[in-house]
N, C-alpha and C positions, 0 to 999 in steps of 0.2 A: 504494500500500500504506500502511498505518496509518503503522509504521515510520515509513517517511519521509516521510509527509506529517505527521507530527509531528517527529523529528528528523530533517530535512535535513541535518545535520552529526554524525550520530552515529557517523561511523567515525572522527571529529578526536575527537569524545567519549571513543573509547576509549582515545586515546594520554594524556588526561590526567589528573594524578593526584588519587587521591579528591577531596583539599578544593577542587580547582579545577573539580572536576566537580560540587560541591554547590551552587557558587558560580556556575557554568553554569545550574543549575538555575534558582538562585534567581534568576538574571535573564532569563530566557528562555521559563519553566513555568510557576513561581510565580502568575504573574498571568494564565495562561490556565486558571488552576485545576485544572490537570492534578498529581494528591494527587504526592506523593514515593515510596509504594511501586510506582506502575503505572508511573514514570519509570524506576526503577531496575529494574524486569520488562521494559519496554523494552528497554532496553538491553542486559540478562540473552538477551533472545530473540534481539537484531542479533548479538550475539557466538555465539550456537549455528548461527545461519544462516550465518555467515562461517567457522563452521569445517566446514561441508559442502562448501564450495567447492575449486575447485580454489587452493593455496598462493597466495596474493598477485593473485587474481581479484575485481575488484570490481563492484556492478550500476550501470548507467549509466540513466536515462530513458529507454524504450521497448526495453531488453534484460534480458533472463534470465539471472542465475546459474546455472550448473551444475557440477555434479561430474563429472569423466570418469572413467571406468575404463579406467587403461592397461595396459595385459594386454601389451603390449610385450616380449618377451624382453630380456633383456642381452645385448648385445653385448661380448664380452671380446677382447680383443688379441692375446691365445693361440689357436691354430687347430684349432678343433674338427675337422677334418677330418681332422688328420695322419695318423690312425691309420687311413685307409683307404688311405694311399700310403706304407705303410712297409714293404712288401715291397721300395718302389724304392730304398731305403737313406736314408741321415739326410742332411740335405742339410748342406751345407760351413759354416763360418764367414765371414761375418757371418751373423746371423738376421734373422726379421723386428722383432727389438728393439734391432736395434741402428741406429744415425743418425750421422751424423755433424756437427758441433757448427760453428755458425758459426765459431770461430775456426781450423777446423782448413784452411778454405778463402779465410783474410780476404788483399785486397788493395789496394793503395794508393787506387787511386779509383775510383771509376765511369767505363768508357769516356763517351765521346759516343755521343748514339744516333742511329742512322742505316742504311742498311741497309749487311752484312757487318761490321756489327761482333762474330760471332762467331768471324773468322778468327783471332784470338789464342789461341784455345781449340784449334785445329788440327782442328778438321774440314774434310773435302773440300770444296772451292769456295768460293762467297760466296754467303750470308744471297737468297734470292730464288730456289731452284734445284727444290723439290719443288713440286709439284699438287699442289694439290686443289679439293674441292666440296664444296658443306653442302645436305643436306634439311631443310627446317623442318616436320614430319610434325604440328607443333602448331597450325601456321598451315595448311597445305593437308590438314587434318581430315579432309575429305571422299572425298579421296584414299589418304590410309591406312586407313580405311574399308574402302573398295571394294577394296585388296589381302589382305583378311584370312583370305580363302580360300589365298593363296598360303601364308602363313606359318601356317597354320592346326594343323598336324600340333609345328612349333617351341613354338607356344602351348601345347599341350595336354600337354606331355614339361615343359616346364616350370614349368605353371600359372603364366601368365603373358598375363593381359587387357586390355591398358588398351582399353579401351572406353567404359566407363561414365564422360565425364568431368565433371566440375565445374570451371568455371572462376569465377575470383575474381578482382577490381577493385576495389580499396582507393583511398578519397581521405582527405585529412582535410576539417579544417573549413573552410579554405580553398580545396579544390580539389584541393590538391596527392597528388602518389602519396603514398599509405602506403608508405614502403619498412620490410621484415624485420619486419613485423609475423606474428605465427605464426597461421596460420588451422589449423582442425581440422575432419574432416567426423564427426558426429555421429548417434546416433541415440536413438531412447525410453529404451534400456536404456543412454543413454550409455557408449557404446564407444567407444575411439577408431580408426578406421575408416581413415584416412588424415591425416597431418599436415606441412605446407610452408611456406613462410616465401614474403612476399611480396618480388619484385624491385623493381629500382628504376623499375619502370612501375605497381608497387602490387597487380601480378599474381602470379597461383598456379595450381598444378591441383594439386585433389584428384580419389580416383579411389576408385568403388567397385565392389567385387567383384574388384581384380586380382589378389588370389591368393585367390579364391575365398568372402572372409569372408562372411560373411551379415550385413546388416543386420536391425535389428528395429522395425518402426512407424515415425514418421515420423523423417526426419532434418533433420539441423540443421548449417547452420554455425559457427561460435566462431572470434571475432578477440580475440588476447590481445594487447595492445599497453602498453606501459607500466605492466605489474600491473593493469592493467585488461581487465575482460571484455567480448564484444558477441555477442549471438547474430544471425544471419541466419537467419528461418524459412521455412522451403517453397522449399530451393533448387530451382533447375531445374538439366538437363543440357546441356552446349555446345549441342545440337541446338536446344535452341529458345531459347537467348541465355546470355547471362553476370550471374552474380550479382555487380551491383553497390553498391556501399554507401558513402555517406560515413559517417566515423566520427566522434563529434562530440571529436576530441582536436588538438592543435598538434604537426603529427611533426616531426621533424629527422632528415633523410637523415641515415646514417651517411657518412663521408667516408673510410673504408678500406674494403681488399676483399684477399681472401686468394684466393692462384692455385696450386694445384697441381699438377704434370704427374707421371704413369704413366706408366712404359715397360716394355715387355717388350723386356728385355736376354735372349733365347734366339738361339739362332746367328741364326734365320733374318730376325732383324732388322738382320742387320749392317751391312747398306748404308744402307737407308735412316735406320737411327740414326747412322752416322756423320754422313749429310748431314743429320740433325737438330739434331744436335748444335751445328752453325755454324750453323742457324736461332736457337737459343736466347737466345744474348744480344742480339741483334740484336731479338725479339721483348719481350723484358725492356725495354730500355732505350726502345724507343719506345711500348709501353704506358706507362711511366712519364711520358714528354716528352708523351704524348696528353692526359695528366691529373695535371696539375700540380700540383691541389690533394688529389688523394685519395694515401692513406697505404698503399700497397701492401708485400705481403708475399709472398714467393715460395717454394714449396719442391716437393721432388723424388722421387721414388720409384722402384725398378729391383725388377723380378719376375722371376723363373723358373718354374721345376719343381720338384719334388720330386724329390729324385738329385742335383740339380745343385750348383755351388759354393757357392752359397748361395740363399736362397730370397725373400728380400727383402733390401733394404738402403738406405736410407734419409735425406734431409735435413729439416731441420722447416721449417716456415715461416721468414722472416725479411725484415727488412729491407733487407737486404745482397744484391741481385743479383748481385754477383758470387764472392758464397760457391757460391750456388747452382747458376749459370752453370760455375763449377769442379770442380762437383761431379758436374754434369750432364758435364761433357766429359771427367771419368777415368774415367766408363765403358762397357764395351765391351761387344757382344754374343758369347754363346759359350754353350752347351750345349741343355737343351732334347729334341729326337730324336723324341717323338712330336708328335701333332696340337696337343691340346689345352694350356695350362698353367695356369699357378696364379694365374688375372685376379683372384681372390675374397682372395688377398692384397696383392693391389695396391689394391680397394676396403678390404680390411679396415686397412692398414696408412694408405691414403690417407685415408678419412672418421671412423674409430673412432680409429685411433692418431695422428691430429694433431690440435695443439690450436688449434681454430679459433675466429677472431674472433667473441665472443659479440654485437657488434653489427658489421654490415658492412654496406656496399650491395652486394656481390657475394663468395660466394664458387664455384670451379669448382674441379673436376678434371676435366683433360683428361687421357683416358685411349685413350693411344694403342701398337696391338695389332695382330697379323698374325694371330693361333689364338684360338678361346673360349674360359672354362672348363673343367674336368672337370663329367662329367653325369653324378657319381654323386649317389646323393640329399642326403646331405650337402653337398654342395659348389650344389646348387639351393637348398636351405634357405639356406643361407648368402648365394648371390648376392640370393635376394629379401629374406633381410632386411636386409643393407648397404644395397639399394637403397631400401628404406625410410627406412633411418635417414640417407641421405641430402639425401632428401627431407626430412622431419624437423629437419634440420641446414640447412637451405636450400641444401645441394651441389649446384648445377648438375652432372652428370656430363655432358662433351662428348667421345662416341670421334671418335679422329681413323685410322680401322681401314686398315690396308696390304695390301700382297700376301699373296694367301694366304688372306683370310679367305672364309669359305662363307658363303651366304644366311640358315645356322643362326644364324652370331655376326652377321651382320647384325641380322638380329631382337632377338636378345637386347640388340645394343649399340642397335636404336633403341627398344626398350623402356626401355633404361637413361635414356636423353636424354629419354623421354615422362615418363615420372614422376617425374624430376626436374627438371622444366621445363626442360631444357637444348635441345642441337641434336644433331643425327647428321650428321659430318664423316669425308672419307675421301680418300685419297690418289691422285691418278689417274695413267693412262698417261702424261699426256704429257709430262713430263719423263726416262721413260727412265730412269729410277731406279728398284732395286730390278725386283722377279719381276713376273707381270699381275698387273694388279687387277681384280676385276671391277666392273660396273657396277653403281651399285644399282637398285633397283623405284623407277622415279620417273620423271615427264613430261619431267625435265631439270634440268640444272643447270648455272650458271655455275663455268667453271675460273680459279682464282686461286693466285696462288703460297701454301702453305703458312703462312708466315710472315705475307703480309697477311691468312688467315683469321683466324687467329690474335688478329691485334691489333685487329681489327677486333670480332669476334667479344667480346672482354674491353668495348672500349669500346660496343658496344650494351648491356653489363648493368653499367656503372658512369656512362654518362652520363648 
């Protein structure tokens, strides 16, 4: 373009002041003959074209600027829903705004990590004692696929697709992953379509059409990395490869990562959250010992019902494992009575109402549940677009789902793991713990005790 093959440096042009920009001129124009008014019309045009842009997006050699149009709803903290469960009565004190505060849980030091070091917390047994298995539905593609007839009738009650996928492979200049860099999928009428943040393998999925949006004309991908922009044109779909790209910038892995856990605290969780409970520090302290150099943060989250004592209740992030570890062990399961509960404030309080690491190489919520949602329409609005904006947020969601659940919250929780590039994780028989489980739709899986899913699981998205 003219532009820049006349100023190459005209975005440094604009930060500087008049007489040093005249002075820029005059060493640089001047002698290419280039008059003083087309200079300063230059320049007049770079600043018009910079502010069509998306905020702090710049054009790089061989990519396109663009404008997105984010049609995005807000997400508020407050529950839009309540008022379709308020025949069941107001639920108890604490709400879902209220948290409680590292110092109300601070103690002397960090155990030693090693397994059972959550028996000081007083739950049942020692650190090693629940099952479980993980389906990776991202990796055997093929295979979730070919099940889509089963869950087919779950898809369509909650307009809910992932099919259409786009995968993304971020390097820099050197080779290395792009970690948390935020890809976008795109189209002519620039929409934003679907938005993810790459892991620390430089990976992402975008997704179109999962709740139905229509695109228009050709699409596009958009890697925002460093206030810098890049387009990827004419992606394809997982089906015939991965949209790969180096991006010509110098990354730096972030060295933190923020970990979340959901619980549903309703009676029927009360076994196996008690035996969770002595999982937890035990999981804490050797995800820490795994990775000595990264800056980890931990925080907790407890849901119900509507009716119940209370309806969330809450710890934030932090640094202090054993605030949280504390926090995690004075609570109990108890109320609940119907099927379904309130999973959409546990994303709502989990993804919107924490404040997450604006740069990180990992962050997850492990959200672990016995019953789905409600599936009034409110509450499906709601779930798909948490699950977006977790996405969005780079939130791995990983269910780690217990006794009790039906093939309904199956689906939904591995929808949840699909679109936000996470895993779908669940608790087996054979530990004799808690109600049956059942099996999922899947060729097989290896059983592992809970706690090593766990940590293991954290260090594949931080190492």
């Amino acid at each position: 373009m003219l532009v820049e093959f006349l100023l190459p440096d005209f975005r440094r042009i604009e930060l500087l002041p008049a007489f040093r920009t005249l002075k820029y001129y005059q060493m640089n124009f001047c002698k290419k003959g280039l008059p003083l008014l087309v200079f300063v019309a230059l320049i007049f045009a770079s600043c018009q074209k910079e502010s069509s842009t998306v905020p702090g997006a710049n054009e790089v050699d061989g990519f396109e600027a663009i404008a997105i149009n984010d049609t995005q709803e807000p997400l508020l903290l407050s529950d839009p829903c309540a008022e379709e469960f308020s025949s069941q009565g107001e639920p108890g004190s604490p709400t879902s705004t209220d948290a409680y505060a590292e110092d109300d849980y601070e103690m002397s030091s960090e155990p030693e990590a090693g397994s059972g070091g959550g028996d000081s917390y007083g739950g049942q047994g020692t650190a090693g004692t629940i099952t479980a298995g993980e389906v990776r539905d991202l990796v055997d593609w093929s295979y979730w696929q070919s099940i889509q007839p089963e869950f087919g009738e779950t898809a369509e009650v909650w307009s809910m697709n992932p099919i259409k996928r786009f995968s993304v492979l971020l390097q820099d200049n050197t080779g290395a992953p792009l970690t948390d860099a935020q890809v976008l999928l795109t189209d002519d009428s620039h929409q934003d379509l679907w938005r993810a943040q790459t892991d620390n393998a430089g990976s992402a999925e975008l997704w179109l059409d999962l709740y139905s949006d229509q695109a228009e004309g050709e699409l596009k991908i958009v890697v925002f990395y460093n206030d810098v922009q890049f387009v990827i044109e004419d992606p394809i779909m997982y089906e015939l490869g991965i949209n790969q790209a180096e991006i010509p910038v110098n990354a730096t892995k972030p060295m933190s990562a923020d970990i979340m856990i959901a619980f549903d605290a309703t009676g029927s969780m009360g076994d196996e959250l008690e035996y969770i409970k002595t999982e937890v520090l035990d999981i804490f302290t050797r995800i820490k010992s795994s990775n000595p150099q990264m800056a980890f943060r931990f925080g907790s989250v407890f849901y119900k019902d509507y009716g119940d004592d209370y309806l969330s209740i809450s710890t934030p992030l932090q640094e202090e494992i054993n605030a949280t570890a504390a926090f995690i062990n004075d609570q109990h399961a108890a109320g609940g009575g119907d099927f379904p509960e309130a999973v959409h404030i546990a994303l709502q309080d989990g993804i919107v109402g924490e404040d997450w690491a604006e740069k990180a190489s990992t962050r997850i919520l492990f959200l672990i549940l016995d019953a789905p949602p409600h599936k009034d329409e409110c509450t499906q609005k709601q779930m798909r677009l948490l699950v977006k904006e977790a996405a969005r947020k780079g939130v791995k969601v990983i269910p780690i789902t217990a006794s009790g659940i039906d093939k309904e919250t199956e689906y939904l929780m591995r929808f949840a793991a699909l679109a936000t590039n996470g895993t779908y994780s669940f608790i087996t028989d054979h530990s004799g713990i808690g109600g049956d489980h059942i099996d999922p739709t899947t060729l097989g899986y290896e059983v592992e005790f809970l706690n090593d899913l766990m940590v293991r699981l954290v260090n594949r998205y931080v190492e």
